[in-house]
N, C-alpha and C positions, 0 to 999 in steps of 0.2 A: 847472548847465551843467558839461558835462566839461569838463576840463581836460586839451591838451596839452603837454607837454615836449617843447624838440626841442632834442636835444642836439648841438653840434659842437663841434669840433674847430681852430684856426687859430693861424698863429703870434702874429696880433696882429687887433683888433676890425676894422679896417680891410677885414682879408681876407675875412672874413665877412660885413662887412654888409649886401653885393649881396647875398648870399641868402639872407639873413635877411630884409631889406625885403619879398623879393619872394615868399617864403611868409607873410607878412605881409599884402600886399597880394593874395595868392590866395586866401587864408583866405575860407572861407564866414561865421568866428565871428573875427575876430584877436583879442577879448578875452578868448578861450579857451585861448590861447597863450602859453607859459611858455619863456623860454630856457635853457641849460645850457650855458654857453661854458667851454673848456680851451685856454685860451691860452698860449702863451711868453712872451709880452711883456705888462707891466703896463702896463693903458690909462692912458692921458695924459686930463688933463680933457675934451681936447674929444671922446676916444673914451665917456669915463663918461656925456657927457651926450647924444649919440647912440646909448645903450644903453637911458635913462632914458625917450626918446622911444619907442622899443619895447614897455615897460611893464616887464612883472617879468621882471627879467635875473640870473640867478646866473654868478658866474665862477671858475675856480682859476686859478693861476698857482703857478708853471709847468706850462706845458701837460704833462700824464699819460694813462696809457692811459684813454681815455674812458669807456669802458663801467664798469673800476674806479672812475672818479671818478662816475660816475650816483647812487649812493645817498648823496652829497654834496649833487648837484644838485638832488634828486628832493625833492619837497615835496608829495605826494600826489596828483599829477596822475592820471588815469585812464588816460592814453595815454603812449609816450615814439616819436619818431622818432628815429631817428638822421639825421644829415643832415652834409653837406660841403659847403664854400665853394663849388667849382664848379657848388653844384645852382642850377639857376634854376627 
């Protein structure tokens, strides 16, 4: 199965999660689905374990130009999207 990476962008997981869940829940495959979060803020437990729920989540801190930080993220996925908190 391919694999994709969808990378964003937010100050903290919180901001993100709406759309993250919700290309989650659109997914034809979500076990196909690899995240790449650039965050400002260092998530608190209960952000780590609502990440955990997701499946495989990578993260930096402090959030950096994304694209730059991609081949940090990047773990051989076939695809990469880019994607923003306000996508639903």
């Amino acid at each position: 199965m391919d694999r994709i990476l969808i990378l964003m962008a937010a100050d903290e997981f919180a901001d993100a999660q709406s759309a993250l869940l919700s290309a989650r829940n659109a997914a034809a495959e979500p076990d196909a689905l690899s995240w790449g979060l650039s965050l400002a803020a260092e998530p608190d437990e209960e952000a780590n374990e609502a990440m955990q729920e997701l499946g495989i989540v990578r993260f930096l801190c402090p959030e950096a130009d994304l694209w730059a930080a991609m081949p940090s993220l990047w773990q051989g996925e076939s695809y990469v999207l880019m994607a923003h908190p306000a996508m639903r």
